[in-house]
N, C-alpha and C positions, 0 to 999 in steps of 0.2 A: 095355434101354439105348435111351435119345430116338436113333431113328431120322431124322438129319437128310434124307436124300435121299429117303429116303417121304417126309415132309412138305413136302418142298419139290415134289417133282414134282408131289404133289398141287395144292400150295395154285398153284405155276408153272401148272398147268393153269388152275386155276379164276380168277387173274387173266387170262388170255389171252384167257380165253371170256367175261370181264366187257370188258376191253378191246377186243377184236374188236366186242362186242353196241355197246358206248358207240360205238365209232367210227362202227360201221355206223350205228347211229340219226343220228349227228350230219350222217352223210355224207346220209345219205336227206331229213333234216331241211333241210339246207341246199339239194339242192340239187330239195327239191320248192319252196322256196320261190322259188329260181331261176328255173324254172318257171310257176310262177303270177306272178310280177311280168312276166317276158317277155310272158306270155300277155294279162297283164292291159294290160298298155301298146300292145300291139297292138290291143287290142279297143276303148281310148279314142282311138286315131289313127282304127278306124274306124269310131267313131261320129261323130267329128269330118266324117270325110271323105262319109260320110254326111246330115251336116246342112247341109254346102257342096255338096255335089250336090242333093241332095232336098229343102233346104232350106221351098220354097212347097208343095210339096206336103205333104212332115208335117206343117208347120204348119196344112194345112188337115185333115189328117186327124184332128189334135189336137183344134182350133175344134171340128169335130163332133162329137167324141164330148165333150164338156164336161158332167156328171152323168150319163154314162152307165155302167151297172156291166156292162153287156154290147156292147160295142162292135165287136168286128170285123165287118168290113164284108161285103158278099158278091160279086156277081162285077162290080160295078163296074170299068168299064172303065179308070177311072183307076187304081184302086188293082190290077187285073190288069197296067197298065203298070209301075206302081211297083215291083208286084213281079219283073216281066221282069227291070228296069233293077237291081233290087237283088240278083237273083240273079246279072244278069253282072259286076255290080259284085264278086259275092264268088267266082268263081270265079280260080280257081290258089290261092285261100288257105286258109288253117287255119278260118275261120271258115266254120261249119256249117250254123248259121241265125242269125236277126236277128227279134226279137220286141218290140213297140212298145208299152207300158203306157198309158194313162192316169190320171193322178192317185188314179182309185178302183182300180186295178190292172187294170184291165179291160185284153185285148189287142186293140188297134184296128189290128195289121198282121202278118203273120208271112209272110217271105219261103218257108216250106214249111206254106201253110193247114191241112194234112193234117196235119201238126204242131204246129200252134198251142200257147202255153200257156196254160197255167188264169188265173183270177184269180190275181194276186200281189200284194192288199192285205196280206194278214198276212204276206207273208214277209219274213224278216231285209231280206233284200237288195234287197228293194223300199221297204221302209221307211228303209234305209240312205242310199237313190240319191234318194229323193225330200225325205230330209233336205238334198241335196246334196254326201253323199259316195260315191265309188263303191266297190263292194262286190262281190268276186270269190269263190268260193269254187270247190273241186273236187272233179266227181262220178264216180262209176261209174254207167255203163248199161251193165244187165245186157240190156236188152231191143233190144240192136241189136248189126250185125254191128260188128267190130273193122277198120280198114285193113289193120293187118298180117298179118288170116289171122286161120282157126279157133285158136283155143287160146290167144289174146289177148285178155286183159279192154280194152272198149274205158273211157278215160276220157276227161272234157272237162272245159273251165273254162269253167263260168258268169261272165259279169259284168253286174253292173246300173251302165247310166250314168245320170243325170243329164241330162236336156234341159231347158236355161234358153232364158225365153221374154225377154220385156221384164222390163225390172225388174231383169234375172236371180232372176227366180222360176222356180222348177220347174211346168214344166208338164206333164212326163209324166217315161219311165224308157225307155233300151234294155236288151234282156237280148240279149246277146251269148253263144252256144255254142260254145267252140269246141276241134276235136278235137286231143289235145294226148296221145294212144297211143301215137306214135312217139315222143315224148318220155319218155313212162313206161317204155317197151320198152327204150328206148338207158341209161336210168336203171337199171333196172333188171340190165341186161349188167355196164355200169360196175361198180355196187352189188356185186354178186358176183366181177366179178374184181379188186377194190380189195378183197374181204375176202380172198379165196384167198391174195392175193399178205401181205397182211397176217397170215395163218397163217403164210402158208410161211417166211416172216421169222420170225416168233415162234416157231416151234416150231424153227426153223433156232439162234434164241441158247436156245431151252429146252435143248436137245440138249447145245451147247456149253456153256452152265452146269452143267445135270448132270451133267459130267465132272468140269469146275473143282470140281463143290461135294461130291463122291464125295471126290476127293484131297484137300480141303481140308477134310474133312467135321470134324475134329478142330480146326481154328481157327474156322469156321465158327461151330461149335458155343456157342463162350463169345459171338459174338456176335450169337448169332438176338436176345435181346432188345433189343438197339440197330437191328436192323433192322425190327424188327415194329412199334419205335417212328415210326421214320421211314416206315412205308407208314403207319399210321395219320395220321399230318400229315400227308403226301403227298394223303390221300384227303380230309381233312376243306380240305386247299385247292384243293382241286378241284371240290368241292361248291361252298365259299365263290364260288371266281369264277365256275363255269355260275350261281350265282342273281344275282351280281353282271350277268354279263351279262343276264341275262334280263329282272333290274329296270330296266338300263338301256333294252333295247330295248321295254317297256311305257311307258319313261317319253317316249322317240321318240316311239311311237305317238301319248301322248296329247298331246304337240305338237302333232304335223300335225293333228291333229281339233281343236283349240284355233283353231289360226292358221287352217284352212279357215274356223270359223265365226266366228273375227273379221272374215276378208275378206268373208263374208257381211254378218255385221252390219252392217260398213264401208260396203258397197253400197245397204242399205235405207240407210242412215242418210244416204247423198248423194243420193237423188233423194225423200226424204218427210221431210215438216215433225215433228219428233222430237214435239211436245206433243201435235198432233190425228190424228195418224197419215196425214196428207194428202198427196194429192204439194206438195209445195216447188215456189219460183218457178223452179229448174234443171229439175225434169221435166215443170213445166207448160211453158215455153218449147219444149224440146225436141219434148214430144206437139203443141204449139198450131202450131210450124213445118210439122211432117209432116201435119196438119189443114191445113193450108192448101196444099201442095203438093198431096194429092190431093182437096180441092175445086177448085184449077184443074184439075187433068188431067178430073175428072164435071164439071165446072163445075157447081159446088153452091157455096150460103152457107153461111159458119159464122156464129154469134153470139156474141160476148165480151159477159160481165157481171161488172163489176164490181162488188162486194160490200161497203159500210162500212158499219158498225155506229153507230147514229145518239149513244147515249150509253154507248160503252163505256169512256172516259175520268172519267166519273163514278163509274162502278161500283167502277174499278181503283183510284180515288183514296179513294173512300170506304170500301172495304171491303177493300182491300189487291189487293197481285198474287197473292194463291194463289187467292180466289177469282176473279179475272179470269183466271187461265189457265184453274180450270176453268169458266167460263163460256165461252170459247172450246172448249174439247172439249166441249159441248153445245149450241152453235151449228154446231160442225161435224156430229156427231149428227144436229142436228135436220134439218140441211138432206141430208143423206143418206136421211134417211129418207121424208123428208117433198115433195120435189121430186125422183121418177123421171126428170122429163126431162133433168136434167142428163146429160150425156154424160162432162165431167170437169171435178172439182171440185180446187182446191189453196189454199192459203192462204199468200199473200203475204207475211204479215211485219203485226204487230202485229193491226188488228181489220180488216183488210184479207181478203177472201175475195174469188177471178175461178169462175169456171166457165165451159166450153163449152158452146154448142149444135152437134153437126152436122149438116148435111142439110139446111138452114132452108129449107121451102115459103112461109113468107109471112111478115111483121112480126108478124102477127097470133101465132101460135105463141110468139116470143119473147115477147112481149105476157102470152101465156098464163104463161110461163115463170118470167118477173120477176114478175107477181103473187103464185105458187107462193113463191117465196122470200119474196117480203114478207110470204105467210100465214103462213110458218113461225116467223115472230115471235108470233103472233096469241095463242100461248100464254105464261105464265110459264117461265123458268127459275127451278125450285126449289134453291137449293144454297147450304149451310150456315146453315139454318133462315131461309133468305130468299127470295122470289119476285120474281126479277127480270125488269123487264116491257121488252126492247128491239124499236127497229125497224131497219131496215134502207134507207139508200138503194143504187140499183140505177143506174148506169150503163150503157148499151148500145151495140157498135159490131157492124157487118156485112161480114163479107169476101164481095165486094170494093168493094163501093161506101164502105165509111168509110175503104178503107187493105188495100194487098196484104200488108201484113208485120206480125211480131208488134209490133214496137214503133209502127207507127202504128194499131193495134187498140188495144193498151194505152195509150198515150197518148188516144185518143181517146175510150176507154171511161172511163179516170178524168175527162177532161172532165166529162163527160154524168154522172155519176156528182156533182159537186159541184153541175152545174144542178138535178138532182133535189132534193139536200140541199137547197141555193138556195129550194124549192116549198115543203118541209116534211118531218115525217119523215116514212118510209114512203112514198116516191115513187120512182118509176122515170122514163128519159127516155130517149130515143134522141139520139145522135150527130149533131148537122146541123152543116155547115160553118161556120155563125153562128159556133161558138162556136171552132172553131179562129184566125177571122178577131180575132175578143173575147181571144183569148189572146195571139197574136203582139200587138194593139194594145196589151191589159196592158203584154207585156214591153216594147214601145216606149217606153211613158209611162215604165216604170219605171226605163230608161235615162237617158231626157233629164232624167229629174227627177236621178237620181244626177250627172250631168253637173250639173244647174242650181245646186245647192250649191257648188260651186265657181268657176259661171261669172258670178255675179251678176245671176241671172236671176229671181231671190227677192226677196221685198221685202215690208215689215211694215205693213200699213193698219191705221188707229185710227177705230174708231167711239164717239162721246161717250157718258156718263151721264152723263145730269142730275137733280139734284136734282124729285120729282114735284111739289113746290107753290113756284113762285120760276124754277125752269130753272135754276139756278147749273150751272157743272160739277162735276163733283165726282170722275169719272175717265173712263178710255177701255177697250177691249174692245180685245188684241193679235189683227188678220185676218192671214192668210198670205196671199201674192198670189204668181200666177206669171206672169211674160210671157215666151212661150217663142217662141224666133226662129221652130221647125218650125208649131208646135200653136196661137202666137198666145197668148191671154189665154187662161188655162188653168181654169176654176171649181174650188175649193174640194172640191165634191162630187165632181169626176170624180178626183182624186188624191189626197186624204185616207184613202179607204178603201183603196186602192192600196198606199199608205204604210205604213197601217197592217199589211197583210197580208206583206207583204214586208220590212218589219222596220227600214224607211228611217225610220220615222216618229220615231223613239227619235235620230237625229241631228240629222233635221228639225224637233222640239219643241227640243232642246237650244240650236240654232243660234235661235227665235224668242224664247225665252226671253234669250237675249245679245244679241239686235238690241234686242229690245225695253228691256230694261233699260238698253245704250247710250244709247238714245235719248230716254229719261225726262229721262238726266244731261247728256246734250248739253244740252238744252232748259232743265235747273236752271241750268247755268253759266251759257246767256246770257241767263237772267233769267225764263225763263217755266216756273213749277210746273206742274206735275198732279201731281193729288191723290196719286192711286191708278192703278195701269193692271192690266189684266186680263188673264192669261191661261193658255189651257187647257191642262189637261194631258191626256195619252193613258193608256191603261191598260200601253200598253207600255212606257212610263218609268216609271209607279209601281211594275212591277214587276223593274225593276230594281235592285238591290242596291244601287249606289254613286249613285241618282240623289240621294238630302240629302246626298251630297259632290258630286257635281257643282255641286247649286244653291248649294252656301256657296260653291264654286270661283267662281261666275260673279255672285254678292253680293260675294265678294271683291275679285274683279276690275275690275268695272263702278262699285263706291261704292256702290250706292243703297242708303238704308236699306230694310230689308226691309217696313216700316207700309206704304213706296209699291205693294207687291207685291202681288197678288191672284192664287191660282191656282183656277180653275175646275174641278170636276168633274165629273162624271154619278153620277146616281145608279148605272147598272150599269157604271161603273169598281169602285164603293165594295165592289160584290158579288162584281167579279169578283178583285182582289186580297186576297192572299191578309195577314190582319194588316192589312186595313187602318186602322181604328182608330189601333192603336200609331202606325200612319206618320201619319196627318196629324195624332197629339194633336205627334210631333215636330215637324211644320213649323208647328204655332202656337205649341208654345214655342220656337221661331224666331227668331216675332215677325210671323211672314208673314200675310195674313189668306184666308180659306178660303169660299169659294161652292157651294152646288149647283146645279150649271145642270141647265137642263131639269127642273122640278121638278113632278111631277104625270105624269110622262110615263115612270114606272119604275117601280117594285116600288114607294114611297112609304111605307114599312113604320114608323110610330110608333118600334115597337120598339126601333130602330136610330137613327132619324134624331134622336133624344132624346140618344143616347150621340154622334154625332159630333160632334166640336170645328170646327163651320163656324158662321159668323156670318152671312149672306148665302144667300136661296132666291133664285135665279130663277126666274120662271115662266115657261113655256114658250108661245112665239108662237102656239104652235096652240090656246091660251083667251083670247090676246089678241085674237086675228082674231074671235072670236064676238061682242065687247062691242057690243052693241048688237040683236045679229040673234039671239043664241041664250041663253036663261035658264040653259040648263044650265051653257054656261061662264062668267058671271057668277056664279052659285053656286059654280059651284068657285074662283074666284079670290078671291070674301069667305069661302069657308073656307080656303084659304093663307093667308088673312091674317090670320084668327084663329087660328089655329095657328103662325104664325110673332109674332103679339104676346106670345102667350101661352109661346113658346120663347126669348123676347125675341133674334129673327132679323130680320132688315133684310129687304128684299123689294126685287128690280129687276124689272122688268117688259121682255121682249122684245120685236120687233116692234110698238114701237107706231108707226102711220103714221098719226090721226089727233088731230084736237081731243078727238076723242067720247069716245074710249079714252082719252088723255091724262086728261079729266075725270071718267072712271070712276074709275079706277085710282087719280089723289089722291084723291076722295072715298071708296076702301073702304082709303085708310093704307097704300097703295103708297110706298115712298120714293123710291125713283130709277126713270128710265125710260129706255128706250134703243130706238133704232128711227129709220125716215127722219123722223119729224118732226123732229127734232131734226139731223137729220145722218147721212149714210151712213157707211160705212170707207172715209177716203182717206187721200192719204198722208200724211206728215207735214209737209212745206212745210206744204201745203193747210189738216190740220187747225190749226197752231200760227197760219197766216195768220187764221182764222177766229173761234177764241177765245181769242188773246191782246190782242185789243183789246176785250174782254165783258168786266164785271165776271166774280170767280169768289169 
């Protein structure tokens, strides 16, 4: 007969002794882990507290041993203090000893020398902390005494921390020991009498059921399989949720390692330029600030150089931005490698590269410095089956004679930095006051001129063309003039280019362009034509998008027919806009008519000058001024002229100031000429007084 209460005692045994073993593991489990987090968070407060006390000294203990694989020191009297100070630092606490890695694992401190540890390149926990994570594990030493007495195993918790330098890079590792026996001992107590009490309980309801299941043994009976059913569920949900939990608390884990080495990543990625790996203009500022605080405390110079890349805007437009960024990672490259004296290099923002000098003994050194970088052009960039040949201008300022602060170094170094460009490429220049003086005056102009557009301080002078054989008129050349209440009579050349660079010039063309045109019609009303009136345009309106709707706006506006209109060129407008062709074949079916000024004195290229829709060369003053004293420029001006018959092109001649010229110029088929003979740019009273009583 099935003997219920045999099999039940038994198997009641053999769950108790399964449930006691799971408990107690769980219990042990939980609460070594306990344990080691306490341990562990005590050992990162003092490393902390450690690197705010000892802070200059381990960082110089660090500095020194930098590629050393055997570092610790010997009885140096600093690191004998350090260690005094860190041993009374660590008395009353759990912590044992304190052991200082550097990067190649080597120990370059240990608060018990006698004790030292080994290299700890290869270990987990060295490898773990020099990742940036810290890493605790727990050991038994068999080879030392226990706190609590003979016949206690002593244990400790290792941990390896992390020591971040700048940057927050890791610059070395602490390994923290610390003794953690009393905690095992008390654990252990616990451990046993949480199982005792956990028997006596269990065996206390074993007792009380095998009474119940003795009397009951006959009801029991029909339902041992409903109950063998329900322990087997019982057990397999029990399994289910310890893996449930287990997978959850791996999946914790691999958070916190995730979001640590995000926040790492995070940290490289705010103080260094993401393309060339360089510091960025936030950790050049910051490093180039603290450079300069302790060059005033040594009183030393530093050097700022400013770095622009002479044709990297070519490169990037004609061959795309992939190979312009990596052309920049081998500019940066090259200059890493190739000029040691840099002290620190960062990359601004676009083809912009600064670097420091510190310690500057003499200009001369700089001198040497900035050469080293313009050599490092000297070679080809090869990259993507192309050899590209750049140079580099070099800007230079000096603390403290250019400027105490970073932004008057910076400012002063880009200065000096466009003088150079200014010289040609591949030049260097140093910082002199000139040029700060040449800047504020820039901005001055640039003001009073933004001011003069409105204040009617502007005003449009006409100089005559005349027919070359007769004199008739036949049009005028639109001058800009400025008379400025500050500056007086303002010349052409000292604001033009001004204009141009700053971007006024695009309002200032549009505004001569409507005087000029006014003033045609004014003069058609009361009776007195011209022809034709002349005037130039900028590169910086052609390349403007809605400039053929402005000019219909202001043909619109003004009446004149467009035949009376004539706009001027340069040959390197023609080159530098982009389409230009398409643009000016539109403004001669217009109706407008089309000049090249300055002709002989640009690119001059057939090729091109065949395909543009211009009626009209000018030659330029500078082979006018020859006629008579130099062969060479008489030869060039009867080949303009055979070259513009044979294009069937008009020809106006510049600067002409005298008789001699005059009579050259008609006899080599000049048609119109222009220059003091005839008349200077004045205003308009003046010029309409003058040749509206001539035949025209």
């Amino acid at each position: 007969m099935f003997n219920l209460s045999r099999y039940f005692a038994t198997l009641s045994l053999i769950l108790i002794g399964l449930a006691v073993g799971l408990l107690g593991l769980m219990y042990r489990e939980i609460s070594i882990r306990q344990i080691t987090t306490l341990a562990e968070e005590r050992n990162i407060a003092m490393a902390q507290v450690l690197h705010n006390v000892y802070g200059p000294p381990l960082a110089g203990l660090m500095a020194s041993s930098v590629g050393k694989e055997r570092a610790l020191p010997g009885d140096a009297e600093e690191t004998q203090a350090l260690q005094t100070g860190v041993v009374a630092l660590l008395h009353g606490t759990a912590v044992d000893q304190v052991n200082i890695y550097n990067r190649l694992g080597a120990p370059i401190f240990s608060s018990d020398p006698a004790l030292a540890g080994e290299v700890r390149l290869y270990h987990p926990g060295f490898k773990s902390a020099l990742g940036g994570v810290v890493f605790s594990e727990l050991i038994r030493r068999n080879d030392r005494e226990a706190i609590d007495g003979p016949g206690t195993e002593p244990w400790l918790l290792a941990s390896y921390v992390p020591i971040f330098g700048e940057g927050k890079a890791v610059d070395g590792v602490f390994e923290f020991q610390q003794d953690v026996t009393p905690f095992m001992a008390s654990f252990r107590h616990t451990l046993w009498a949480v199982m005792a009490i956990v028997i006596a309980i269990l065996a206390l309801l074993f007792f009380m059921q095998f009474l119940v299941v003795r009397r009951a043994q006959g009801i029991l009976h029909e339902q041992a399989k409903g109950i063998e059913a329900a322990r087997s569920t019982l057990e397999i949900q029990v399994d289910a949720r310890t893996e449930e939990l287990r997978r959850a608390n791996r999946l914790l884990e691999g958070e916190v390692v995730e979001r640590r080495q995000a926040e790492s990543k995070l940290n490289y990625l705010a103080y260094h330029d993401p393309l060339t790996g360089l510091a960025n203009r936030r950790y050049f500022l910051e490093r180039l600030e603290a450079s300069l605080a302790d060059a005033a405390v040594r009183n030393q110079r530093v050097a700022v150089l400013f770095i622009d890349l002479d044709q990297f805007k070519q490169v990037n437009d004609s061959l795309g931005h992939g190979i312009g960024d990596e052309l920049l990672v081998s500019v940066a490259a090259g200059l890493c490698e190739h000029v040691p004296l840099i002290d620190m290099l960062a990359r601004l923002g676009g083809d912009e590269f600064i670097c420091v000098m510190e310690a500057v003994r003499s200009e001369d050194d700089v001198a040497m410095l900035a050469r080293e970088v313009i050599a490092a052009f000297d070679r080809p960039f090869q990259l993507g089956g192309h050899d590209l040949y750049l140079s580099a201008s070099v800007g230079i300022s000096v603390f403290p004679t250019d400027g105490t602060s970073v932004g008057d170094l910076l400012r002063n170094a880009d200065s000096a930095m466009y003088r150079a460009k200014a010289m040609g490429r591949g030049q260097f220049h140093f910082y002199t006051p000139e040029m700060t003086r040449e800047a504020q005056e820039k901005i001055r102009i640039e003001s009073l001129l933004r001011r003069a557009l409105g204040n009617g301080e502007l005003s449009v002078h006409l100089q005559p063309q005349v027919e070359a054989k007769g004199g008739r008129l036949v049009g005028a050349e639109a001058l800009i003039r400025w008379d400025s209440p500050e500056l007086g009579s303002v010349p052409p050349t000292r604001f033009i280019p001004l204009a141009e660079e700053s971007g006024i010039i695009i309002e200032l063309g549009n505004w001569v362009l409507r005087e000029t045109c006014r003033q045609v019609m004014k003069w058609k009303a009361s009776g007195f034509e011209l022809p034709q009136v002349s005037v130039n345009l900028s590169v910086k309106q052609l390349e403007r998008p809605e400039f053929v709707d402005t000019l219909l706006e202001i043909l619109d506006e003004t009446g004149i027919e467009p035949s009376r209109l004539k706009l001027e060129i340069t040959e390197s407008v023609v080159m530098a806009v982009e389409d230009a062709f398409s643009l000016l074949d539109r403004l001669r079916k217009i109706g407008i008519s089309l000049a090249l000024d300055d002709f002989g004195t640009g690119y001059s290229s057939l090729s091109y000058l065949k395909m543009l829709p211009v009626q009209q060369l000018k030659i330029d003053r500078s082979f006018v001024i020859g006629i008579g004293t130099n062969p060479e420029d008489e030869a060039i001006i009867r080949s303009v002229m055979a070259l513009a018959n044979s294009l069937d092109f008009e020809v106006v001649a510049e600067g002409v100031e005298t008789a001699e010229q005059a009579a050259f110029l008609s006899a080599s088929g000049c048609h119109q000429l222009q220059g003091f003979l005839h008349g200077s740019a004045v205003a308009p009273a003046e010029f309409r007084a003058r040749w509206s009583s001539l035949p025209r």
